[in-house]
Backbone and ligand atoms as CSV (ligand in chain L), in Angstrom:
chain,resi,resn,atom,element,x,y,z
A,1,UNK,N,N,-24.402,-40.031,-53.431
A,1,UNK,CA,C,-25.719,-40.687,-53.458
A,1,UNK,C,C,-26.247,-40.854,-52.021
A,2,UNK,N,N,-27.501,-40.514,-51.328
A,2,UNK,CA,C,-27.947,-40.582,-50.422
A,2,UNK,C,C,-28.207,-41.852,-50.164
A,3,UNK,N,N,-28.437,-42.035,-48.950
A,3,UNK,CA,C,-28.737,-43.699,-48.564
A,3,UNK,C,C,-30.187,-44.497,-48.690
A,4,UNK,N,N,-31.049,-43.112,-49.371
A,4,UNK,CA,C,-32.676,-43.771,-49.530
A,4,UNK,C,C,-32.384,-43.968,-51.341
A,5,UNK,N,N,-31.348,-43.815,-52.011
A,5,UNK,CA,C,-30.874,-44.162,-52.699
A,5,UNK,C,C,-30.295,-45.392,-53.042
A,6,UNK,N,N,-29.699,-45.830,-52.087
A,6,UNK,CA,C,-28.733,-47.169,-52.124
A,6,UNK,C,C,-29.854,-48.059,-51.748
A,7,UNK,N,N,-30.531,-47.969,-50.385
A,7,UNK,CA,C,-31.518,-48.812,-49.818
A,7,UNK,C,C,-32.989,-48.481,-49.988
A,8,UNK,N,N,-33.234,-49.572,-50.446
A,8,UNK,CA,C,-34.854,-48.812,-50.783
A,8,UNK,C,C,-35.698,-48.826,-49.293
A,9,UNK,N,N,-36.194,-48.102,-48.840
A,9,UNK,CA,C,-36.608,-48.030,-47.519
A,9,UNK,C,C,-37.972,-48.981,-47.889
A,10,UNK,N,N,-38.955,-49.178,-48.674
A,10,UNK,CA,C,-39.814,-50.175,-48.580
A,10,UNK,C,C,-39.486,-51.677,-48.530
A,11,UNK,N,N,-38.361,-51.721,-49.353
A,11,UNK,CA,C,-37.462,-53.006,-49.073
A,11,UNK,C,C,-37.240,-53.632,-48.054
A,12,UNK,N,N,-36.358,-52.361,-47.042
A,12,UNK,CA,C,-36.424,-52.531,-45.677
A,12,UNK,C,C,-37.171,-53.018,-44.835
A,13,UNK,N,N,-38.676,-51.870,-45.267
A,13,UNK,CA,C,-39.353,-52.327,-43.980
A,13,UNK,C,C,-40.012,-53.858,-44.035
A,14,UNK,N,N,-39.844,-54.687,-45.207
A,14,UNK,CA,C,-40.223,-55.642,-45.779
A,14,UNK,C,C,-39.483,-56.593,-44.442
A,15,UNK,N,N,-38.049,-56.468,-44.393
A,15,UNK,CA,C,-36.911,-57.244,-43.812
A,15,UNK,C,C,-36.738,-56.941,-42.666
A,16,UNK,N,N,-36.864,-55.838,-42.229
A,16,UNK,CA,C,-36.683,-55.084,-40.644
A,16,UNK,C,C,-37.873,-54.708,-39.819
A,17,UNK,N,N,-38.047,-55.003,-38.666
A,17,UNK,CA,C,-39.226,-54.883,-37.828
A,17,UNK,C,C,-38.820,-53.939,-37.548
A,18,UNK,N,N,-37.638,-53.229,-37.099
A,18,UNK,CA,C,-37.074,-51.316,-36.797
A,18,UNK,C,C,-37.737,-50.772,-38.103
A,19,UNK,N,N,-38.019,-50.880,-39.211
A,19,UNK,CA,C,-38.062,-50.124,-40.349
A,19,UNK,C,C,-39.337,-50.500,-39.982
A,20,UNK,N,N,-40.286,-51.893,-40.435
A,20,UNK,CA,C,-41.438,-52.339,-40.632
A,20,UNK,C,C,-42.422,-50.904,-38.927
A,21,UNK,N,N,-41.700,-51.042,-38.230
A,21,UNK,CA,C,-42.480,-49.970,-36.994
A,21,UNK,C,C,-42.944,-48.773,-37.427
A,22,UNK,N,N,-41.695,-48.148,-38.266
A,22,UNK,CA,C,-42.258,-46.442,-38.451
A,22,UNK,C,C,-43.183,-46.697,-39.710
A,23,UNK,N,N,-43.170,-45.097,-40.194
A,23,UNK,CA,C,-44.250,-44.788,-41.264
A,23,UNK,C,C,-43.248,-44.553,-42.147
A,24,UNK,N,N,-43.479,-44.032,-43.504
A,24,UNK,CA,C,-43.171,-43.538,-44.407
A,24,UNK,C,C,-41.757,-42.776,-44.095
A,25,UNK,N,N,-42.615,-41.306,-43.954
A,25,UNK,CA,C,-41.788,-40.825,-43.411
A,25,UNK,C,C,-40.347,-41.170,-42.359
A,26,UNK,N,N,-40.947,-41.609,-41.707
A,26,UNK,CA,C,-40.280,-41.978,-40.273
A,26,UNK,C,C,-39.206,-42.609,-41.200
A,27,UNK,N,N,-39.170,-43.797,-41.801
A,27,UNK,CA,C,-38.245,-44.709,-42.658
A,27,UNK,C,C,-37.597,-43.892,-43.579
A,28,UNK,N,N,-38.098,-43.155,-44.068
A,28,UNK,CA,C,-37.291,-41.992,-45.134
A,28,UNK,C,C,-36.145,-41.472,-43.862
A,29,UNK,N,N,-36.568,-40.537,-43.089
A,29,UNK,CA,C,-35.841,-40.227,-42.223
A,29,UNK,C,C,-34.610,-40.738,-41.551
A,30,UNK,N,N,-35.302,-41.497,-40.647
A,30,UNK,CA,C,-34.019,-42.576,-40.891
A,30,UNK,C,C,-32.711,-43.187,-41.247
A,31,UNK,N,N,-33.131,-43.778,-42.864
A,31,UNK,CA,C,-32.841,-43.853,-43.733
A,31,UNK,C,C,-31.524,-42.723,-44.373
A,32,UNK,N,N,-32.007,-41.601,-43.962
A,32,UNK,CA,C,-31.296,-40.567,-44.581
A,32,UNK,C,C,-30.237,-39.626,-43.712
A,33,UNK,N,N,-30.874,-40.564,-42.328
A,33,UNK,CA,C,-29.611,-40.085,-41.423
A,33,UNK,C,C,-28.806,-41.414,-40.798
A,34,UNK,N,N,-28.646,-42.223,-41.740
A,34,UNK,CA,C,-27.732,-43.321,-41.563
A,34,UNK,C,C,-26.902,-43.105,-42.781
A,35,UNK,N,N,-25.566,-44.340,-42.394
A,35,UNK,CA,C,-24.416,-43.742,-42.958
A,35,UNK,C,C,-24.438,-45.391,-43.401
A,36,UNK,N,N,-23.677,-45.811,-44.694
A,36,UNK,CA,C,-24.073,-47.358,-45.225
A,36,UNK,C,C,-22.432,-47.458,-45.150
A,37,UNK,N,N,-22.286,-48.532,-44.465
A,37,UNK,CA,C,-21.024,-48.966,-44.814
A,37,UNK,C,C,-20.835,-50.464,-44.760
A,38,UNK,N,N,-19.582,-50.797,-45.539
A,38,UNK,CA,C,-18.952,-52.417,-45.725
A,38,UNK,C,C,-17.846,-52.785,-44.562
A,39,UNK,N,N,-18.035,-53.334,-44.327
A,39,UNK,CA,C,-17.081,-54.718,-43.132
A,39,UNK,C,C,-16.294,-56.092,-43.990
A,40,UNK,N,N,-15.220,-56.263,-43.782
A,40,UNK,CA,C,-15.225,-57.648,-44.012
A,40,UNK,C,C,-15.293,-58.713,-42.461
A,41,UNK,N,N,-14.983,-59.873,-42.870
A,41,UNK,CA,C,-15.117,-60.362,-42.027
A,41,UNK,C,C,-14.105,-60.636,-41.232
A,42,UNK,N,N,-14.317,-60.787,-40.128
A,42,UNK,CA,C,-13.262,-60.509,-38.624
A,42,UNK,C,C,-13.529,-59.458,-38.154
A,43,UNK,N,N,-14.028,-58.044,-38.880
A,43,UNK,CA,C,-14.240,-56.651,-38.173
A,43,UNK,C,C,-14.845,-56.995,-37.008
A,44,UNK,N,N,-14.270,-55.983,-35.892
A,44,UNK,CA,C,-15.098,-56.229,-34.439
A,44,UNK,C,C,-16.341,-54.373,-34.900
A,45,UNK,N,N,-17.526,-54.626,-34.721
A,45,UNK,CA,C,-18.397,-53.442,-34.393
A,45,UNK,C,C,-18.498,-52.694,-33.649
A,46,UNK,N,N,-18.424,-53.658,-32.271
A,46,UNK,CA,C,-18.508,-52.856,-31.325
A,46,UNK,C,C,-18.115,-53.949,-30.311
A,47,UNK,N,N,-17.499,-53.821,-29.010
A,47,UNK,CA,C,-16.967,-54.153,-28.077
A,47,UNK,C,C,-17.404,-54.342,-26.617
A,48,UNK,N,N,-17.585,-55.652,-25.913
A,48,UNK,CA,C,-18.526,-54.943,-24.661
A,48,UNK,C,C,-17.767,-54.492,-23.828
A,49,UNK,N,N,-18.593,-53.767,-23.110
A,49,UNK,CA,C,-17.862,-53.024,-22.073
A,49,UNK,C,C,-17.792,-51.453,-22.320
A,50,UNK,N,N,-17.277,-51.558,-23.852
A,50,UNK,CA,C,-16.817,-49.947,-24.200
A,50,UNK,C,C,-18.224,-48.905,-24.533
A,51,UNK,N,N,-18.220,-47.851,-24.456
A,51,UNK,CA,C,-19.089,-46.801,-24.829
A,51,UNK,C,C,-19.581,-46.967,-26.047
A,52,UNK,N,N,-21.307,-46.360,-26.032
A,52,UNK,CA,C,-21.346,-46.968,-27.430
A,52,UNK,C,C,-22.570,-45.898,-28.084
A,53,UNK,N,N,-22.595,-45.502,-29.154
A,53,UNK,CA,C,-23.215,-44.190,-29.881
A,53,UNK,C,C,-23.459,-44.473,-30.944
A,54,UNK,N,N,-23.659,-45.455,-31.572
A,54,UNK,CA,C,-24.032,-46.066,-32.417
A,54,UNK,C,C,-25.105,-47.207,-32.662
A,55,UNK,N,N,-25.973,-47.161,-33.585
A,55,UNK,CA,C,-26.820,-48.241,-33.212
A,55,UNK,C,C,-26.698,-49.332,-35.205
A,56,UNK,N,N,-27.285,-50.163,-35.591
A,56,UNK,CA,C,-27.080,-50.545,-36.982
A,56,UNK,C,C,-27.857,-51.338,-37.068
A,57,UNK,N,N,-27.957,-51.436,-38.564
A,57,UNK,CA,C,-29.339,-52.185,-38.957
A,57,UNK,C,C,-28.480,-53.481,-40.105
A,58,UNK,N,N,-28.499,-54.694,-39.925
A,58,UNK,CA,C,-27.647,-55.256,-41.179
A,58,UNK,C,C,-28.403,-55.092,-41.974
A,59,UNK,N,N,-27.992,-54.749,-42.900
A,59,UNK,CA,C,-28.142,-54.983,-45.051
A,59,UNK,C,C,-27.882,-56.143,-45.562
A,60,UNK,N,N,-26.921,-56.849,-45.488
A,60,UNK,CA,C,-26.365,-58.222,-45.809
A,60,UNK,C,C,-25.221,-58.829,-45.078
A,61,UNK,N,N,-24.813,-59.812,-44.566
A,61,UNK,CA,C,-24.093,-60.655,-44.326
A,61,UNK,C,C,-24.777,-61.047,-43.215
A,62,UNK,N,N,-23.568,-61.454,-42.641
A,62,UNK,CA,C,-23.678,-62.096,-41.150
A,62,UNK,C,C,-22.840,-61.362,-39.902
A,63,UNK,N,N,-23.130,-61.895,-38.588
A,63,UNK,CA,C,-22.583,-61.106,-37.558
A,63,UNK,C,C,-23.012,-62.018,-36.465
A,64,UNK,N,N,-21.962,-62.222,-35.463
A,64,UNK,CA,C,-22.113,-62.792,-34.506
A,64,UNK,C,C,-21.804,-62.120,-33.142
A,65,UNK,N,N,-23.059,-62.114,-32.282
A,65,UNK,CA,C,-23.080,-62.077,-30.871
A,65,UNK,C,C,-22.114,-62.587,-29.990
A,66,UNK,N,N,-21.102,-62.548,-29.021
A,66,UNK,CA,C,-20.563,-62.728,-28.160
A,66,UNK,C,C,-19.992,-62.465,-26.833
A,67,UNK,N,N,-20.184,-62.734,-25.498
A,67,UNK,CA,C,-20.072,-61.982,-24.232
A,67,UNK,C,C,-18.976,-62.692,-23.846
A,68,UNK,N,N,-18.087,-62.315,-22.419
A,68,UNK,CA,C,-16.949,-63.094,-21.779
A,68,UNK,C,C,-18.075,-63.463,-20.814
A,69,UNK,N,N,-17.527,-64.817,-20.685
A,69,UNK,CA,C,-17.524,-65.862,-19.810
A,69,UNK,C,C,-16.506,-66.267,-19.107
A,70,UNK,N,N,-15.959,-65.254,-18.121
A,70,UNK,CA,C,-15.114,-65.556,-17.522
A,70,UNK,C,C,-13.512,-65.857,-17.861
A,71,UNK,N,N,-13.603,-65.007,-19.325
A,71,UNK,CA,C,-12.561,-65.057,-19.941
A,71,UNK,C,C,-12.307,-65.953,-21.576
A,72,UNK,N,N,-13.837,-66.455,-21.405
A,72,UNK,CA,C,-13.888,-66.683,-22.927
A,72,UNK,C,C,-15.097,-66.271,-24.066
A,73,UNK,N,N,-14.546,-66.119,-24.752
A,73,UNK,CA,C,-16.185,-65.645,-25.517
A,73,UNK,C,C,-16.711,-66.540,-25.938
A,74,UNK,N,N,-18.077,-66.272,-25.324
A,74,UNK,CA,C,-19.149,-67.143,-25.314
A,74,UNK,C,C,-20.246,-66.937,-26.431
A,75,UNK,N,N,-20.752,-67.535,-27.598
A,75,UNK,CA,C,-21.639,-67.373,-28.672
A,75,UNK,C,C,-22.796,-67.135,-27.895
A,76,UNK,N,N,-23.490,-66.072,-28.282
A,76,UNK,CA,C,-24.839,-65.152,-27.619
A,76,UNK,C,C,-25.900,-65.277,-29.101
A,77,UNK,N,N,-25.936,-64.559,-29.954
A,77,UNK,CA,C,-26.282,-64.995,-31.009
A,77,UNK,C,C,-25.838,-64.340,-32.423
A,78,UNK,N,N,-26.644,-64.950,-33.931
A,78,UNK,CA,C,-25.957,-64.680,-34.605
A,78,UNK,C,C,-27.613,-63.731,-35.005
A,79,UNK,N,N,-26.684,-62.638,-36.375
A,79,UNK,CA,C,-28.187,-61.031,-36.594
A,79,UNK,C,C,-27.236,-61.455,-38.297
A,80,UNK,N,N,-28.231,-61.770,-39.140
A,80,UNK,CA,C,-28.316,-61.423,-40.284
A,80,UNK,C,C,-29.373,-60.589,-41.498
A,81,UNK,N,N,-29.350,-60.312,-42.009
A,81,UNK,CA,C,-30.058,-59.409,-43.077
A,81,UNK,C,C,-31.538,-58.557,-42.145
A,82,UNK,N,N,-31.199,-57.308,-41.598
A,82,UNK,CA,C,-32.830,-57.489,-40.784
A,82,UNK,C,C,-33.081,-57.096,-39.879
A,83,UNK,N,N,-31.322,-57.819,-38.970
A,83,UNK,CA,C,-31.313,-57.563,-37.895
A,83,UNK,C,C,-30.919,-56.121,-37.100
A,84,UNK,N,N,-31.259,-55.751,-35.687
A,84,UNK,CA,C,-30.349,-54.913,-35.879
A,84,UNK,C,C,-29.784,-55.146,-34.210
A,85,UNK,N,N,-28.645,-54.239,-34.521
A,85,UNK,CA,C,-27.935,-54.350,-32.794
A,85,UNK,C,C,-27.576,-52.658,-32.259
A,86,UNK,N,N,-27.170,-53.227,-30.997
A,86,UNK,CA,C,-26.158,-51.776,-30.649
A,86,UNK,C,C,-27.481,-51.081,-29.437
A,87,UNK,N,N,-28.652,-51.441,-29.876
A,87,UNK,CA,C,-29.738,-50.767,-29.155
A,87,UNK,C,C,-29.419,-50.408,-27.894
A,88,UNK,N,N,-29.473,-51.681,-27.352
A,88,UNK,CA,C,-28.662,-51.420,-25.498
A,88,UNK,C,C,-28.011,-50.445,-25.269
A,89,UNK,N,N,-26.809,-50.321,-25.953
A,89,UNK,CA,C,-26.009,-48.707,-25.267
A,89,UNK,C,C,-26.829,-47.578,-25.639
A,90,UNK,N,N,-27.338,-47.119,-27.157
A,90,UNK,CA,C,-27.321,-46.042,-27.194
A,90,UNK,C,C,-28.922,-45.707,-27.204
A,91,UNK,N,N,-30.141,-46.390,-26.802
A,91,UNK,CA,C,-31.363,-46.068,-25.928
A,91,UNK,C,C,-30.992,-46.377,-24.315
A,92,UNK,N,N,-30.491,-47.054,-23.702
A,92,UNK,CA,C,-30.040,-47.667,-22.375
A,92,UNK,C,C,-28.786,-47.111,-21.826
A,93,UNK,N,N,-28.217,-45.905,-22.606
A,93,UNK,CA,C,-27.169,-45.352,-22.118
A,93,UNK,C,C,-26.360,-46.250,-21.231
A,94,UNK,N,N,-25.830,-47.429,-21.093
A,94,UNK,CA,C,-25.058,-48.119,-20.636
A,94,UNK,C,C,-23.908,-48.696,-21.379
A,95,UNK,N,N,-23.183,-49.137,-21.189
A,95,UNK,CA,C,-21.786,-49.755,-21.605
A,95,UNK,C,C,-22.342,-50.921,-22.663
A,96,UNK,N,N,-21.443,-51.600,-23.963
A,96,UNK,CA,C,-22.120,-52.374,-24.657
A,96,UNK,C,C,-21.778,-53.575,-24.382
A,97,UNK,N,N,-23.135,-54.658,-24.367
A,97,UNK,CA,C,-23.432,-55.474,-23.029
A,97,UNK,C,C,-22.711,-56.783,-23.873
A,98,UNK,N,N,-22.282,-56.827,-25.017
A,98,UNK,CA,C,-21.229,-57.817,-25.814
A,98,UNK,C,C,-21.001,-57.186,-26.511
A,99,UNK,N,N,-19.656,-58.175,-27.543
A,99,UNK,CA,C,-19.217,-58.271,-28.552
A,99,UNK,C,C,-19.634,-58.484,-29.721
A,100,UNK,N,N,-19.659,-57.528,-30.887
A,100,UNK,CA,C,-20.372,-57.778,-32.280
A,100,UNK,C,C,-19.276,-58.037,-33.484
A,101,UNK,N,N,-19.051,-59.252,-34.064
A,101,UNK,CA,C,-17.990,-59.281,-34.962
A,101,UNK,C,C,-18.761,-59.660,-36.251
A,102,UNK,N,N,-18.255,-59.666,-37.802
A,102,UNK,CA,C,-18.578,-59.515,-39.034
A,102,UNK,C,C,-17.975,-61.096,-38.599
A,103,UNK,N,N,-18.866,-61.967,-39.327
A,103,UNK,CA,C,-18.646,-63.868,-39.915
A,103,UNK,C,C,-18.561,-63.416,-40.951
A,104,UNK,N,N,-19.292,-62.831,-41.672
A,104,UNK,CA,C,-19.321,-63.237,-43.139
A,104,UNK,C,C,-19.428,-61.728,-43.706
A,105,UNK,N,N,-18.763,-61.009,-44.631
A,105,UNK,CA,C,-18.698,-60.252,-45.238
A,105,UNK,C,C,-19.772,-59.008,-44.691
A,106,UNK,N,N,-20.351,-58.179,-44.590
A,106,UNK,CA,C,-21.079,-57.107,-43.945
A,106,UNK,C,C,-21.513,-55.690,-44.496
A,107,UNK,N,N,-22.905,-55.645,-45.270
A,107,UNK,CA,C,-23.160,-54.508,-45.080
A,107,UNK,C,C,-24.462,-53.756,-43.958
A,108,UNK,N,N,-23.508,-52.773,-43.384
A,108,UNK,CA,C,-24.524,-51.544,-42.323
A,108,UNK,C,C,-24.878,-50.786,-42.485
A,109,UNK,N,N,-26.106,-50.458,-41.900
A,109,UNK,CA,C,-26.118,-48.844,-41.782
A,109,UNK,C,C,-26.062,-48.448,-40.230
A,110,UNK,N,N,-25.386,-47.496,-40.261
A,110,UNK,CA,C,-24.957,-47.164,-38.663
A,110,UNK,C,C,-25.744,-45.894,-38.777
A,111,UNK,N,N,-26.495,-45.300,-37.430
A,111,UNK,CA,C,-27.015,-44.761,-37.171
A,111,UNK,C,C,-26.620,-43.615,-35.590
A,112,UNK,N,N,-25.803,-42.549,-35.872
A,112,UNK,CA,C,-25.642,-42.028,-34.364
A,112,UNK,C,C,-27.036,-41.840,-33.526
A,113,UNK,N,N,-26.384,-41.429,-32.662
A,113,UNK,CA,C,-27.607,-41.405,-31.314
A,113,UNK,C,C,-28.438,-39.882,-31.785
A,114,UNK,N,N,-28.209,-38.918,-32.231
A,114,UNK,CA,C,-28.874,-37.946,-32.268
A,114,UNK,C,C,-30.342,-38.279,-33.178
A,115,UNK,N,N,-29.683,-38.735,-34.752
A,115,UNK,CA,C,-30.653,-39.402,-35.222
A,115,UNK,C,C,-31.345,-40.613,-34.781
A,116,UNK,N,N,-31.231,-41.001,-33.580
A,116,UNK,CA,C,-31.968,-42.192,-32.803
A,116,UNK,C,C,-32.847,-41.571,-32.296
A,117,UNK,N,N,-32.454,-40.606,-31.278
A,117,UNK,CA,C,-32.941,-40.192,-30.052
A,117,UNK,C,C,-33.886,-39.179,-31.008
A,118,UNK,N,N,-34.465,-38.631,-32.022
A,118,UNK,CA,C,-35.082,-37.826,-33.123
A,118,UNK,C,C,-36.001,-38.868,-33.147
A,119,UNK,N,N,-35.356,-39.961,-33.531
A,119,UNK,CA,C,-36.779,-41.451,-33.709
A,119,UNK,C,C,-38.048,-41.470,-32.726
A,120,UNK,N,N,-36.603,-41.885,-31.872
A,120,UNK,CA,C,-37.410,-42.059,-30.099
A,120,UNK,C,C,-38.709,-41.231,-29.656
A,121,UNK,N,N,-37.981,-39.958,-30.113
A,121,UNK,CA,C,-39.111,-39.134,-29.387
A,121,UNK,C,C,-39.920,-39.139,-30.386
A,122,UNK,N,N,-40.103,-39.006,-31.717
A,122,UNK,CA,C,-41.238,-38.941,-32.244
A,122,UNK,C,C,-42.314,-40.185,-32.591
A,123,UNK,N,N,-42.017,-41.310,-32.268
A,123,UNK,CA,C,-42.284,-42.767,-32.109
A,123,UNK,C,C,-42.062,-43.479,-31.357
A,124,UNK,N,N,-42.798,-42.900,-30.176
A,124,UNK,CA,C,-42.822,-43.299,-28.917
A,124,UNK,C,C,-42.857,-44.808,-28.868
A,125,UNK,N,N,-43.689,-45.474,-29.790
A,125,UNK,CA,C,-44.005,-47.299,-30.083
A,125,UNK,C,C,-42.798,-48.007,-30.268
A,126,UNK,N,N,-41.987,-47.218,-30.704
A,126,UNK,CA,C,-40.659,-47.864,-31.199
A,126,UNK,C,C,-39.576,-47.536,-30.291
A,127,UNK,N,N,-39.984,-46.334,-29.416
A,127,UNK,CA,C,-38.843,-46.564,-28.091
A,127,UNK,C,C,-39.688,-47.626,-27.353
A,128,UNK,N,N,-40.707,-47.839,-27.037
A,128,UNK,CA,C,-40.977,-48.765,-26.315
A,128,UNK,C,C,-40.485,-50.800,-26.639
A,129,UNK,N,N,-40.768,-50.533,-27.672
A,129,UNK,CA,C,-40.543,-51.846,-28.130
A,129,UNK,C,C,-39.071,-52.341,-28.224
A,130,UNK,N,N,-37.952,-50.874,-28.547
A,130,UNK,CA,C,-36.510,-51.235,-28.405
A,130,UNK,C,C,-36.529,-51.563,-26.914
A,131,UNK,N,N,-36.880,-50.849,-26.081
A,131,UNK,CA,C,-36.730,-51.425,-24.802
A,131,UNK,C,C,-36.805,-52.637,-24.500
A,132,UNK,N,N,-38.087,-53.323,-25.047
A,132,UNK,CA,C,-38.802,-54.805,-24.307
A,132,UNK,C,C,-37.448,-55.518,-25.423
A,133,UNK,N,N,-37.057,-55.512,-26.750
A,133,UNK,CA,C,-36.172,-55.968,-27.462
A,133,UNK,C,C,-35.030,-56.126,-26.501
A,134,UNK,N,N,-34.698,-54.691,-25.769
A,134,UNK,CA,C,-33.203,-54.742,-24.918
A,134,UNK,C,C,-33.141,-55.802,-23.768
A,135,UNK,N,N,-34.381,-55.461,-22.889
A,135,UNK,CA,C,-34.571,-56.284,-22.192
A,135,UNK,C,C,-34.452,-57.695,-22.333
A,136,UNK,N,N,-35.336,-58.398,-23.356
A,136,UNK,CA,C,-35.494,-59.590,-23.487
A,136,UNK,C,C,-33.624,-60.227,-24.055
A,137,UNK,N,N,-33.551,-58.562,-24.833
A,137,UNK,CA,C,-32.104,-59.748,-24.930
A,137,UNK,C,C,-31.057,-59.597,-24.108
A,138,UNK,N,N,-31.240,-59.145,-23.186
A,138,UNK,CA,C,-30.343,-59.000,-21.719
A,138,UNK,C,C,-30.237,-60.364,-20.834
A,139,UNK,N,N,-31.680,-60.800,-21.022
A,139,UNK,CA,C,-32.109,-61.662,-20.150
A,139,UNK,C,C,-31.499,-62.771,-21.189
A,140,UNK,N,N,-31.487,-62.910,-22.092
A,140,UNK,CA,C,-31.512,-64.113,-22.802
A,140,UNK,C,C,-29.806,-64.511,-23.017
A,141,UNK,N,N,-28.946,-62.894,-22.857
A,141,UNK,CA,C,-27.298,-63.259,-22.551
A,141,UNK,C,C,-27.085,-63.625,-21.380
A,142,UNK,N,N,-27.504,-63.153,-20.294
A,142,UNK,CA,C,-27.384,-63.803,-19.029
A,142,UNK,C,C,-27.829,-65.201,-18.668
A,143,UNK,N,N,-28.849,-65.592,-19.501
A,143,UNK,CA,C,-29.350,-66.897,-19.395
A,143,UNK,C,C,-27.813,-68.174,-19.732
A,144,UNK,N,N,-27.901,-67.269,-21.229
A,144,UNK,CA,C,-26.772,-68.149,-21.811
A,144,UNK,C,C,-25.390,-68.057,-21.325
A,145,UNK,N,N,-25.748,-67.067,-20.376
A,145,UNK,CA,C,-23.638,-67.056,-19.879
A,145,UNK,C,C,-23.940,-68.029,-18.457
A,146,UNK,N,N,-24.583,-67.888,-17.937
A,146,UNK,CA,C,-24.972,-68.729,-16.401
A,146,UNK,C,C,-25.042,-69.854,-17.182
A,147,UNK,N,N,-25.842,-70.496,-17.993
A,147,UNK,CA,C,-26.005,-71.735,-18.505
A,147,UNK,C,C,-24.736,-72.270,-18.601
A,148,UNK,N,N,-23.570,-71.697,-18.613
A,148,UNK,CA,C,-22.457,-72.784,-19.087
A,148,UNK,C,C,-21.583,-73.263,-18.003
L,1,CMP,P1,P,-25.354,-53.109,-27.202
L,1,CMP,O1,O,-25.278,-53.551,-25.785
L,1,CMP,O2,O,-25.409,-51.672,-27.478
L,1,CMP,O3,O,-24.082,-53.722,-27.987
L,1,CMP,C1,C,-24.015,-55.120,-28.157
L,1,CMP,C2,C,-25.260,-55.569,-28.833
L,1,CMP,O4,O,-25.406,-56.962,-28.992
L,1,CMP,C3,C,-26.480,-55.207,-27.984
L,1,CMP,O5,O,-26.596,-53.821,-27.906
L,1,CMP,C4,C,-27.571,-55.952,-28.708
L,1,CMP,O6,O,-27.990,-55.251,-29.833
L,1,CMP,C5,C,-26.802,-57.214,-29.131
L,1,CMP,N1,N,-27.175,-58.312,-28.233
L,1,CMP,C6,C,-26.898,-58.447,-26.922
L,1,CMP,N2,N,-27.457,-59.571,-26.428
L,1,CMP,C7,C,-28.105,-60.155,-27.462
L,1,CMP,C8,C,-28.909,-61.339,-27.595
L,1,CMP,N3,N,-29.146,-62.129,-26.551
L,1,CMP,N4,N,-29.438,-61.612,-28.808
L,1,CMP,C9,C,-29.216,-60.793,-29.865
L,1,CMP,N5,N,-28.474,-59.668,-29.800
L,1,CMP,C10,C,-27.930,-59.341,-28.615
């Protein structure tokens, strides 16, 4: 079963401002080059520091943000139903700037970079806006790791 199958992409764009950006198409697309998968909870997603080629959109549960602080992890924030993460490494080609773990049970759709970078270029509005997204939440982990 394809994944515009499982997820109704109008659904989506209902819940997701990444989905709510493109068109039709664009969301079909997408959609059909993401891969849906389940997490329980404790799964780590992705790791900071490490390389990262993946980007995801949650479906359901919960997931929590976290950076080191000097050796402890520090709560950055929490992305449920909507949200999505991972942006930073794989538009920003840089290392991933925290820790993403499953709280509560988890479904994704993970998205490689080829089918990103396919987005990117053809929706230029939506590379722009992942950017100001990356940015702002760069600024807003650094805020919160200095803050403590
Ligand atoms: P990336 O750096 O690829 O991997 C970790 C992800 O955590 C990052 O992309 C963002 O999607 C997410 N992230 C980092 N900082 C924040 C923040 N301040 N608020 C929400 N999500 C964040």
């Amino acid at each position: 079963m394809s994944n515009a199958e499982v997820v109704n992409p109008a659904q989506l764009a209902k819940v997701s401002k990444l989905f709510e950006m493109l068109d039709d198409p664009g969301r079909l697309r997408l959609l059909q080059g993401g891969e849906q998968r389940r997490h329980s909870a404790g799964s780590v997603i992705c790791r900071e520091g490490e390389k990262g080629d993946e980007f995801y959109v949650v479906i359901s549960g919960r997931l929590k943000v976290q950076a080191d602080d000097f050796g402890n992890a520090k709560d950055i924030a929490a992305l449920g139903p909507g949200a999505f993460f991972g942006e930073m490494a794989v538009v920003g080609n840089q290392p991933r700037s925290a820790t993403v773990t499953v709280e509560q049970d988890a479904e994704l759709l993970a998205f490689g970079r080829a089918i990103v970078e396919e987005i990117l270029r053809d929706y230029p509005t939506v590379r722009t806006a992942l950017g100001k997204i990356g940015v702002k939440r760069a600024e807003d982990l650094m805020q919160k790791l200095s803050g403590s």
